[in-house]
SETORLO-730190 format. One record per residue (C-alpha): residue number from 0; residue in one letter; x, z, y. Coordinates in steps of 0.5 Angstrom, whole numbers, m for minus. Example, Ala and Ser with C-alpha at 12.3 -4.5 7.8 and 13.67 -1.06 7.14 Angstrom:
<nubas>
 resi resn     X     Z     Y
    0    A    25    16    m9
    1    S    27    14    m2
</nubas>
This chain:
<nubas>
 resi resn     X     Z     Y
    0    X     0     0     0
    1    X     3    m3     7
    2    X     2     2    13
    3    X     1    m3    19
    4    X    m5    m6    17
    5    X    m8    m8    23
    6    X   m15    m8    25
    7    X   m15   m16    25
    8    X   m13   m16    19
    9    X   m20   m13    16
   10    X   m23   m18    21
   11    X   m21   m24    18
   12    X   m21   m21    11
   13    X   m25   m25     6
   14    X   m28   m21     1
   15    X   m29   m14    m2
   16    X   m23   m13    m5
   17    X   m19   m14     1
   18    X   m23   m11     6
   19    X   m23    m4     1
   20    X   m16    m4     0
   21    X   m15    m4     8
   22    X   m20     1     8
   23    X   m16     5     3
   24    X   m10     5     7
   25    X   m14     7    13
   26    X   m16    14    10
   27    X    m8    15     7
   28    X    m6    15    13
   29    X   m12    17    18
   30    X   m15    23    13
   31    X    m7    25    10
   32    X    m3    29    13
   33    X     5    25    12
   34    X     7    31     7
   35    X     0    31     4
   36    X     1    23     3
   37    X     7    25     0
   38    X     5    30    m5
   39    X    m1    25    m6
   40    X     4    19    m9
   41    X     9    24   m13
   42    X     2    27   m18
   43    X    m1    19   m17
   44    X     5    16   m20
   45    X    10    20   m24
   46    X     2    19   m28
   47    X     1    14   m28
   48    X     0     9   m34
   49    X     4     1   m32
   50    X     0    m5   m35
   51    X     3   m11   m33
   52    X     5    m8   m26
   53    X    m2    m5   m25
   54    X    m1     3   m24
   55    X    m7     6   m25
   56    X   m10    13   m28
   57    X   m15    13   m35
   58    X   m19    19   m36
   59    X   m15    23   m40
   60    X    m9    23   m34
   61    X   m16    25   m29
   62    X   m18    30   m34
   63    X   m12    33   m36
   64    X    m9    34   m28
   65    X   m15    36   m25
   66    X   m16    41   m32
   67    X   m22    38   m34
   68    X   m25    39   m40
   69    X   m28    34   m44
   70    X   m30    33   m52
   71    X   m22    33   m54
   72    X   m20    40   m52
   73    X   m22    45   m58
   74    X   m21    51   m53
   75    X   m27    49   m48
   76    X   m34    48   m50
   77    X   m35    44   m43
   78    X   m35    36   m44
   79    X   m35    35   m37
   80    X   m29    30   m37
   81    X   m33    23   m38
   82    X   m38    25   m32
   83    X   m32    26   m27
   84    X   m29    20   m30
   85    X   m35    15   m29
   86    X   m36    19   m22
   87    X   m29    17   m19
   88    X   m29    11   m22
   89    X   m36     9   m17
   90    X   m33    12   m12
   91    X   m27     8   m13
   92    X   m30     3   m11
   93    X   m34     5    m4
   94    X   m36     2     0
   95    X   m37    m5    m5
   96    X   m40     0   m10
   97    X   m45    m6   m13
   98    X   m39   m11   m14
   99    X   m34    m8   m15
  100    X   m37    m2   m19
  101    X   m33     1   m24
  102    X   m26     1   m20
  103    X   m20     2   m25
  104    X   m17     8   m21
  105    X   m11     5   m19
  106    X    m8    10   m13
  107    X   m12     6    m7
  108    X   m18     7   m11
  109    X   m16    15   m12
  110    X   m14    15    m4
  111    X   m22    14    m3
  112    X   m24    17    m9
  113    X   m20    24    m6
  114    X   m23    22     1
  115    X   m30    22     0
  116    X   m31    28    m5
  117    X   m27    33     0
  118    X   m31    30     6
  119    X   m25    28    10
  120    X   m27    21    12
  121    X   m31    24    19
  122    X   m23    22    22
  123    X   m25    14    20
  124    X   m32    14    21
  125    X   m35    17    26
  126    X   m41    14    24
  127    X   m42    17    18
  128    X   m46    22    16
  129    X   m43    29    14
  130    X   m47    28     6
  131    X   m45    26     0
  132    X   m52    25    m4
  133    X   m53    17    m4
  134    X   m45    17    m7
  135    X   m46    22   m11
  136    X   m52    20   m13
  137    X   m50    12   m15
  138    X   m44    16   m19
  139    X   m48    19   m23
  140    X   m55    15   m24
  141    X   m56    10   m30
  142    X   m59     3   m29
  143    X   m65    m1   m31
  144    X   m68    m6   m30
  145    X   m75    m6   m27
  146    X   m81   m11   m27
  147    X   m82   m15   m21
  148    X   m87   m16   m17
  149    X   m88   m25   m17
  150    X   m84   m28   m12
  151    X   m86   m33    m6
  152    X   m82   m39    m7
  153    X   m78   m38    m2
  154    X   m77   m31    m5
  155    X   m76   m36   m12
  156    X   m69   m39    m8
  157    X   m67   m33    m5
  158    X   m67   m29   m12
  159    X   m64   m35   m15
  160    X   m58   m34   m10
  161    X   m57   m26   m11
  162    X   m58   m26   m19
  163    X   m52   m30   m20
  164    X   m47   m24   m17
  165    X   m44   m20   m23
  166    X   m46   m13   m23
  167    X   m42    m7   m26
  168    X   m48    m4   m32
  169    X   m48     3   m31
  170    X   m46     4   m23
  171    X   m51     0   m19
  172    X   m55     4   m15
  173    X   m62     2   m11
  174    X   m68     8    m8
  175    X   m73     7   m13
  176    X   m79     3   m10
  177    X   m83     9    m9
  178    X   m79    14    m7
  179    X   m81    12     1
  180    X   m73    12     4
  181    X   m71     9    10
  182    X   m64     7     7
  183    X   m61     6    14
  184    X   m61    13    14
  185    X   m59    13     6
  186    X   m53     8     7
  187    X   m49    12    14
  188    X   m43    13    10
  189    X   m43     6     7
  190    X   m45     3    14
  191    X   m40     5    19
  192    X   m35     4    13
  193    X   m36    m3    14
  194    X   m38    m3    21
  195    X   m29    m1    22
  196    X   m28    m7    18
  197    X   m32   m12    21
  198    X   m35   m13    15
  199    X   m43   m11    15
  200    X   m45   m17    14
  201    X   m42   m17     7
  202    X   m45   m10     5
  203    X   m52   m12     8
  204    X   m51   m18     2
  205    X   m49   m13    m3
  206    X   m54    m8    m2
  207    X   m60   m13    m2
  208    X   m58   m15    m8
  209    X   m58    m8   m11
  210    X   m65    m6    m8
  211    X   m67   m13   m10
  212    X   m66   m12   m18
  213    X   m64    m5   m20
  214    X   m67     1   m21
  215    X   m63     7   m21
  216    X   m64    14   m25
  217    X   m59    20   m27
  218    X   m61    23   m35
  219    X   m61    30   m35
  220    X   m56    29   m40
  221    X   m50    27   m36
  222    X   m53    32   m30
  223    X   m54    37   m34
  224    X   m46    37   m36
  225    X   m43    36   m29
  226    X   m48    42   m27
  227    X   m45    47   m33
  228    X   m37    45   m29
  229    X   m39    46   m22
  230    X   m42    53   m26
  231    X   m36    55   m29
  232    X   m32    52   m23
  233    X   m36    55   m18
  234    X   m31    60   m15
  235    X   m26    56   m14
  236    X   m20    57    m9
  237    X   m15    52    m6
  238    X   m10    50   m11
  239    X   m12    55   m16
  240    X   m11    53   m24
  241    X   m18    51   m26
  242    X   m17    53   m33
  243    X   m18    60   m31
  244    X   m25    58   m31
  245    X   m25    53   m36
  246    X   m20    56   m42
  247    X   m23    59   m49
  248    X   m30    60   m45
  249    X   m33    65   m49
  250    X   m40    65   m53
  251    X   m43    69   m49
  252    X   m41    66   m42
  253    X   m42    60   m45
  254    X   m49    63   m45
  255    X   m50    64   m39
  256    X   m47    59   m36
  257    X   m53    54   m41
  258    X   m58    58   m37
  259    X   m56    57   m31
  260    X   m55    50   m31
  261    X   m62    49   m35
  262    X   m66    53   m29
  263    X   m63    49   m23
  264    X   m65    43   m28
  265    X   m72    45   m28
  266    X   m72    43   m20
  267    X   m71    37   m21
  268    X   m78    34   m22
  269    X   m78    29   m28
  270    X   m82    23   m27
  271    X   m85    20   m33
  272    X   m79    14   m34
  273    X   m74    20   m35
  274    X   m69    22   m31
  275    X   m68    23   m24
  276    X   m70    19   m18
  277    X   m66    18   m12
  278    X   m71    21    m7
  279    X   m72    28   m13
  280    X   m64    28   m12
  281    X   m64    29    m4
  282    X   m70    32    m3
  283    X   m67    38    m8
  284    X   m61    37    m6
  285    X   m63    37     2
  286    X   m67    43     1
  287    X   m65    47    m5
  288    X   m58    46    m6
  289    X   m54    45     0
  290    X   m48    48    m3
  291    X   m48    45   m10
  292    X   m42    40    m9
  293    X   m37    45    m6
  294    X   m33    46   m12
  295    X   m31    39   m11
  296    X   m28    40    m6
  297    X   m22    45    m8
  298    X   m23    41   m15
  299    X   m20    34   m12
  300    X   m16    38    m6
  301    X   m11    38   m11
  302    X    m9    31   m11
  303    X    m6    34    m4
  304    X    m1    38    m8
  305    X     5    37   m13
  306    X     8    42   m16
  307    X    15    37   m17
  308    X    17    38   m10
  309    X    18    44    m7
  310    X    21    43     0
  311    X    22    51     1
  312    X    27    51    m4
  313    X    32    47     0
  314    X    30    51     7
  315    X    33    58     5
  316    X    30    65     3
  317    X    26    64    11
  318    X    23    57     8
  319    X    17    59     4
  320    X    13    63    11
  321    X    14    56    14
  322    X    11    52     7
  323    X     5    48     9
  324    X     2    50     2
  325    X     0    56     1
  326    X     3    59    m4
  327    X    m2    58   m11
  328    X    m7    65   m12
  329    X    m5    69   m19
  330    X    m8    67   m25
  331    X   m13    72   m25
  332    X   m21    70   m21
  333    X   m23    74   m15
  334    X   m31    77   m16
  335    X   m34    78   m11
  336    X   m38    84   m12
  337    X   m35    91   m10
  338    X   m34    98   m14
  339    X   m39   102   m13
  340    X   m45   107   m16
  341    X   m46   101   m21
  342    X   m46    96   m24
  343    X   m50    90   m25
  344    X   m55    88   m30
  345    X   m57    82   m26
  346    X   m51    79   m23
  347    X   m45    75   m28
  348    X   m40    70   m27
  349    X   m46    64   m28
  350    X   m51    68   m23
  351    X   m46    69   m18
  352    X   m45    61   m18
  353    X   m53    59   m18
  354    X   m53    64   m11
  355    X   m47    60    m8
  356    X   m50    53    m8
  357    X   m55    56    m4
  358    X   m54    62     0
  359    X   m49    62     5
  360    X   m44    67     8
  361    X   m45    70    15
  362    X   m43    63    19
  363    X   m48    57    15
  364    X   m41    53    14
  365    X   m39    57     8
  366    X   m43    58     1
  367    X   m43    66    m1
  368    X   m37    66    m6
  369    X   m33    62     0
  370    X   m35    65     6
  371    X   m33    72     8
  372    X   m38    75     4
  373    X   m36    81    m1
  374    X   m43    84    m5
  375    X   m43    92    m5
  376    X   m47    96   m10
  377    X   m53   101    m5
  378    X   m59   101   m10
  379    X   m60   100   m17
  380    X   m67   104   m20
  381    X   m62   104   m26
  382    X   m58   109   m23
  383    X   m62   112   m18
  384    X   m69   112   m20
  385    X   m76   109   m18
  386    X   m77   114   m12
  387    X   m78   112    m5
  388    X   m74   116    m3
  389    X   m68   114    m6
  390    X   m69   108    m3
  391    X   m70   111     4
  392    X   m64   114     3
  393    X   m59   109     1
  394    X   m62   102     4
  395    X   m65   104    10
  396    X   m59   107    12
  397    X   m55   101    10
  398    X   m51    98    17
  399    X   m51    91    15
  400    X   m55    85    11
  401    X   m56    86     4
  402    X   m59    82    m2
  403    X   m64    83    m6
  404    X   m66    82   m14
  405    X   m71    84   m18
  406    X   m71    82   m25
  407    X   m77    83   m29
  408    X   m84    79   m33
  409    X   m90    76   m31
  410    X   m95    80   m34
  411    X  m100    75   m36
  412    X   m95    70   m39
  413    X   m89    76   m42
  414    X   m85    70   m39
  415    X   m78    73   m36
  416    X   m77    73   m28
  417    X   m71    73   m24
  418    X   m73    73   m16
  419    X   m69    76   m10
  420    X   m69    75    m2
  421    X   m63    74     2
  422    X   m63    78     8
  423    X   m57    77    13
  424    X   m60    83    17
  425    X   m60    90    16
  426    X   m68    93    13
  427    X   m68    98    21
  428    X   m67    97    28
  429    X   m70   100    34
  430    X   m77    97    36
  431    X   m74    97    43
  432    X   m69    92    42
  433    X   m68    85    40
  434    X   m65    84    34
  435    X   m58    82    32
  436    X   m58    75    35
  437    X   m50    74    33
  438    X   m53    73    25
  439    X   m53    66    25
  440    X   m56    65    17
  441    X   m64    65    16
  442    X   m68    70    10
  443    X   m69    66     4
  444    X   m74    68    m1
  445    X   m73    65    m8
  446    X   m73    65   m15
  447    X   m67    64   m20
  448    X   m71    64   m27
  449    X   m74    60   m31
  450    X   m74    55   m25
  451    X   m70    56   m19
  452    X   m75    55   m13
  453    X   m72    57    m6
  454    X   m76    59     1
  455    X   m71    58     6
  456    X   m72    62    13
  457    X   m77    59    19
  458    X   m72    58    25
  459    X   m78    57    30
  460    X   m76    62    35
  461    X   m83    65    36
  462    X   m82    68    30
  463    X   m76    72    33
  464    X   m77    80    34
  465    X   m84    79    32
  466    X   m85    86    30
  467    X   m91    84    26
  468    X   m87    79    21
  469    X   m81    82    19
  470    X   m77    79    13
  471    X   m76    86    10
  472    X   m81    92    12
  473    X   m81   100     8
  474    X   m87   104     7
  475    X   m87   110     4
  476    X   m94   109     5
  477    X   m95   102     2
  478    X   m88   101    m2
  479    X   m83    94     0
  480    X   m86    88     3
  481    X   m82    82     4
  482    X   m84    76     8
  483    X   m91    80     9
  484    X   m95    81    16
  485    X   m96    88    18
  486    X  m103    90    21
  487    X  m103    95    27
  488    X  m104   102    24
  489    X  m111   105    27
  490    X  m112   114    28
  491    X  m115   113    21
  492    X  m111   109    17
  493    X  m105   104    15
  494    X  m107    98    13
  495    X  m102    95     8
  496    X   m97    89     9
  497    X  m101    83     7
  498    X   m98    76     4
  499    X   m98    71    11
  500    X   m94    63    11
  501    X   m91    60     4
  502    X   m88    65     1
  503    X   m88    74     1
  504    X   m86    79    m5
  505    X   m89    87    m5
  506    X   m87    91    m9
  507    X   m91    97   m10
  508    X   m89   105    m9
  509    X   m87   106   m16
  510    X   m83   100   m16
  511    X   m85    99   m23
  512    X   m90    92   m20
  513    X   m88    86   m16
  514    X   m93    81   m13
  515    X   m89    74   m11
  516    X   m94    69    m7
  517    X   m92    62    m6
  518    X   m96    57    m2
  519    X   m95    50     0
  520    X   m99    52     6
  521    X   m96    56    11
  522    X   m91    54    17
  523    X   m93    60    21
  524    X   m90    66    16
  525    X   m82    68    16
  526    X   m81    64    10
  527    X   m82    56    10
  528    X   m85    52     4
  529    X   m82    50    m2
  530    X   m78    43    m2
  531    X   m82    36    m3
  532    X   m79    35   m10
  533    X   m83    42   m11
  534    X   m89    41    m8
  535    X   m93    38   m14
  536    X   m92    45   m17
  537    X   m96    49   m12
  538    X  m101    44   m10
  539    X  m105    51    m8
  540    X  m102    58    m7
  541    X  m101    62   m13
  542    X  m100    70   m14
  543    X   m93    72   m20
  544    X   m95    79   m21
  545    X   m88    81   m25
  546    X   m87    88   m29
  547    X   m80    90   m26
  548    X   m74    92   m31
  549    X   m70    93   m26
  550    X   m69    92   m17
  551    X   m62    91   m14
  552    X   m60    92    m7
  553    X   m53    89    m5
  554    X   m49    90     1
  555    X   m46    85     5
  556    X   m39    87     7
  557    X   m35    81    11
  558    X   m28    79     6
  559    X   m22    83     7
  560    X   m19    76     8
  561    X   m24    73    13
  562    X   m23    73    20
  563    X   m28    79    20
  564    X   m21    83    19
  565    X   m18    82    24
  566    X   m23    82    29
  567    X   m23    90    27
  568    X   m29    90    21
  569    X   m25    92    15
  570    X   m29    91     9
  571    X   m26    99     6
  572    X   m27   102    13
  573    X   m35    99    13
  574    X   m35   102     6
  575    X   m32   109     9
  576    X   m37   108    14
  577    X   m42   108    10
  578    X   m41   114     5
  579    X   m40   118    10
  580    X   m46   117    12
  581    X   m50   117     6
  582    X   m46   124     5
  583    X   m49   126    13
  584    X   m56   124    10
  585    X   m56   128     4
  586    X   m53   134     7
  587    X   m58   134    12
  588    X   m63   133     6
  589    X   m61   140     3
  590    X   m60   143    10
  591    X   m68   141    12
  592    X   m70   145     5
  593    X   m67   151     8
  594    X   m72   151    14
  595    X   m79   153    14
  596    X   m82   148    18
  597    X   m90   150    17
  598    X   m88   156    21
  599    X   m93   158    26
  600    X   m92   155    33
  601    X   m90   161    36
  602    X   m83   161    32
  603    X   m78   158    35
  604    X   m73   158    30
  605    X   m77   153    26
  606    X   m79   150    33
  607    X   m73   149    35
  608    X   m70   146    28
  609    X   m76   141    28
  610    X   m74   138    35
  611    X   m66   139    32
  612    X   m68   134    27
  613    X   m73   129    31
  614    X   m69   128    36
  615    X   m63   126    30
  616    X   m68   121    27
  617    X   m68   124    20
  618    X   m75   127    22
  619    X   m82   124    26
  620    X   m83   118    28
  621    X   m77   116    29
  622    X   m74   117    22
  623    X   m74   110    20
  624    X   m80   112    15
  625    X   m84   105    16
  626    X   m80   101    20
  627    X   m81    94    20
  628    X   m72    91    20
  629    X   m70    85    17
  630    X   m67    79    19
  631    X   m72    74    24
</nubas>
């Protein structure tokens, strides 16, 4: 690959192949740093396979670099190799993905291949979208042909013409004819490619082509494969080995691992062909998934690395602090939640990867096992019990956002249930301030098991601070609301939460009964509805009532290598923070039995403990007993 290709070059090219070989020589250099380029070559190359001249990797040296495995290796029962073969193979290809589908990966295709999957292409394209889902879906889809409506007979000469092009069986992708896209949004990527290359005339002839004749779907089959990798994988960190995920998985994770995949599979809605469509595949991905495809990212920036040059050896002792690279993390994966007072038995490895492609950290960049997130133990009604006041005492008191899990039954069908509510904000905060507006993430309510079903926060503003629907209410009167609107309590009574918008969870006093209601309906409440590939399951509102087995808060607590240290918030001294409030709480608790408060009026001991623990908010009105908190 030359290095001073010119743009007048690209405009006097003549075909695909050309133009592509120029695009790939854009990215090298434009998305690459040199020394990036240069580690890139080093892996490409003392790799590849030469056969006649032509250098090109096979799927055996894309599976054993990236550590992928695939149906060869004993120790992985994860057959993943094949799918990230055909997957690069494609993307190889871009943007002449109908013509030139599948590309053999030769080191310009492996340039594209890399740029397109670790989302740096924004520093050539300007006009593209910062997504991947068209791509990865004509990755992933198979073909078939389908029956076409009869021609006019100019449409007769038209087709004549376009049919005599070759295509690649297997990577030809088309937004099947009742899915209703605009494929101009669809085709950014795609678009302004070319548009840098004068070439978008050529791409109009190739995509029309497509459209015209194919019809594309992904089986759940080969879905399924690359679902259980991005499980496995999805703690993933930069140049850290893959194989500490992916090596002599055992049984028992294998299980868990399965599970997941399987629930996410089920929100993808099957049509009765088989398969996924284009339009199911976004429309999930857009509102259901957003962080699904991240482990791809660290998985491919690997390629950026070689381990056979290692400039910091001719530097000196004082050459590693200036290494560009950072040093590979150790062999061990990092987890995510914190030592506490319990431990789970809700969350595990493949758990935590379902909540990742989904939840986000505290800035909505990142994905909670990337971002600067760590999961403290609060409550669990394993170890602390059903009581409210446990409850009270432990979450109320919780200074940051949490995350809610509940695992239980559903009572009518005895069919297993995991839900929880993501709540960047802590459960109480004064009526007379707003709430804390630096929290950038929204709630979310949602549903992991037996099919994962995600409602994402309302950003409408005149939801903000609205003390009548709080995300997260507590009552002792009434028990946990999520989602729930709160009716304004008369001199005789309180009335209870009441279920409001798309989605709301009760639980009631005892913590033994949830109740989850979910509607298509309902733009107006804290949670917005289900996504368009979930709308044909809840055609009216439906109410889950659910036997709890267990109910799970998790703390939220910034990483102690985000930048959240720096600026003075240190996940160990939140912690400390924290427990030394819980230990002032239960200290006050047991100093309150020693005082008699039903003394008369005339006792001033009693009066004046009483108005010591009013105005300390452990007592009264202000106590936090009722309080509406959240997120907004």
């Amino acid at each position: 690959m030359g290095v001073g290709q010119s743009h007048e070059d690209a405009a006097h090219a003549s075909s695909p192949e050309q133009l592509s070989l120029i695009l790939a020589e854009r990215f090298a250099t434009k998305c690459f740093t040199p020394l990036e380029l240069t580690h890139f070559k080093d892996n490409f190359f003392t790799r590849a396979t030469d056969q006649g001249g032509l250098k090109y990797w096979n799927e055996r040296t894309l599976s054993d670099f990236l550590g992928i495995p695939d149906h060869s290796d004993a120790h992985c029962p994860l057959d993943a190799g094949p799918v990230i073969f055909r997957m690069a193979s494609y993307l190889g290809a871009f943007p002449f993905q109908t013509t030139l589908a599948p590309s053999v990966l030769t080191f310009e295709a492996m340039v594209k291949v890399a740029v397109l999957l670790t989302e740096r292409y924004g520093k050539v394209l300007r006009r593209g979208q910062r997504n991947r889902i068209r791509l990865l879906f004509g990755s992933l889809a198979d073909v078939g042909r389908r029956e076409i409506e009869k021609p006019t007979p100019k449409e007769e000469q038209l087709e004549d013409t376009e049919t005599a092009a070759s295509h690649a069986p297997g990577f030809n992708i088309d937004a099947p004819a009742n899915d209703d896209y605009d494929e101009d949004d669809d085709d950014d990527l795609a678009l302004a490619a070319l548009e840098s290359l004068d070439a978008i005339e050529v791409f109009k002839h190739d995509s029309r082509i497509d459209k015209k004749v194919f019809e594309a779907r992904i089986s759940l089959n080969t879905f399924r494969r690359l679902l259980m990798l991005l499980i496995a994988v999805a703690p993933l960190k930069p140049l850290e080995d893959v194989s500490i995920y992916t090596f002599d998985l055992s049984e028992d994770r294998m299980n868990t691992v399965r599970k997941e995949a399987d629930n996410i599979l089920a929100a993808f809605s099957q049509e009765a062909t088989g398969g996924i469509s284009y339009k199911t595949f976004a429309d999930t991905i857009a509102t259901s998934f957003p962080y699904l495809f991240d482990p791809l990212t660290p998985l491919f920036e690997h390629l950026l690395f070689s381990k056979n040059l290692d400039f910091s050896q001719k530097r000196g002792s004082d050459a590693t602090e200036s290494s560009p690279f950072p040093t590979p993390p150790a062999a061990q994966p990092r987890s995510i939640t914190l030592p506490g007072s319990f431990e789970s038995t809700i969350l595990n490895s493949s758990v935590i990867s379902h909540l990742s492609f989904f939840l986000p950290s505290t800035s909505a960049k990142q994905n909670i096992l990337h971002g600067n997130v760590r999961l403290h133990p609060v409550f669990s009604t394993s170890a602390h019990g059903s009581s409210l006041t446990s409850f009270s005492h432990n979450v109320l008191t919780w200074q940051s956002g949490t995350l809610l899990l509940l695992e239980g039954a559903d009572t009518k069908t005895n069919m297993p249930l995991t839900i929880g509510a993501y709540l960047p904000q802590h459960w109480k905060f004064p009526t007379s301030t707003s709430p804390n507006t630096s929290i950038s993430t929204l709630p979310a309510l949602f549903q992991l098991s037996p099919k994962h079903t995600l409602l994402q926060g309302n950003p409408s503003p005149s939801l903000q601070g609205k003390p009548n629907h709080p995300p997260a209410y507590f009552s002792q009167h009434h028990g946990i609301a999520i989602g729930c609107q709160i009716p304004p309590p008369s001199r005789t009574s309180k009335p209870p939460p009441t279920p409001h918008g798309a989605g709301s969870l009760l639980i009631n006093t005892t913590l033994e009964i949830a109740e989850l209601h979910i509607s298509p309906f309902g733009h107006d409440g804290v949670f917005l509805p289900p996504g368009p590939s979930l709308s044909s399951n809840f055609r009216s509102a439906t109410k889950t009532t659910i036997d709890i087995y267990t109910l799970e808060i998790w703390g939220l607590v910034p990483d102690p290598s985000s930048s959240s240290s720096s600026q003075g918030i240190h996940p160990q001294s939140a912690v400390e923070m924290q427990q030394a409030k819980w230990n002032f709480e239960a200290r006050e608790a047991e100093r309150r039995r020693h005082i008699n408060l039903k003394a008369g009026a005339g006792d001033s001991a009693a009066e004046s403990a009483r108005w010591l623990l009013e105005t300390a908010g452990i007592i009264g009105d202000d106590s936090g007993v009722g309080r509406a908190g959240g997120s907004t």
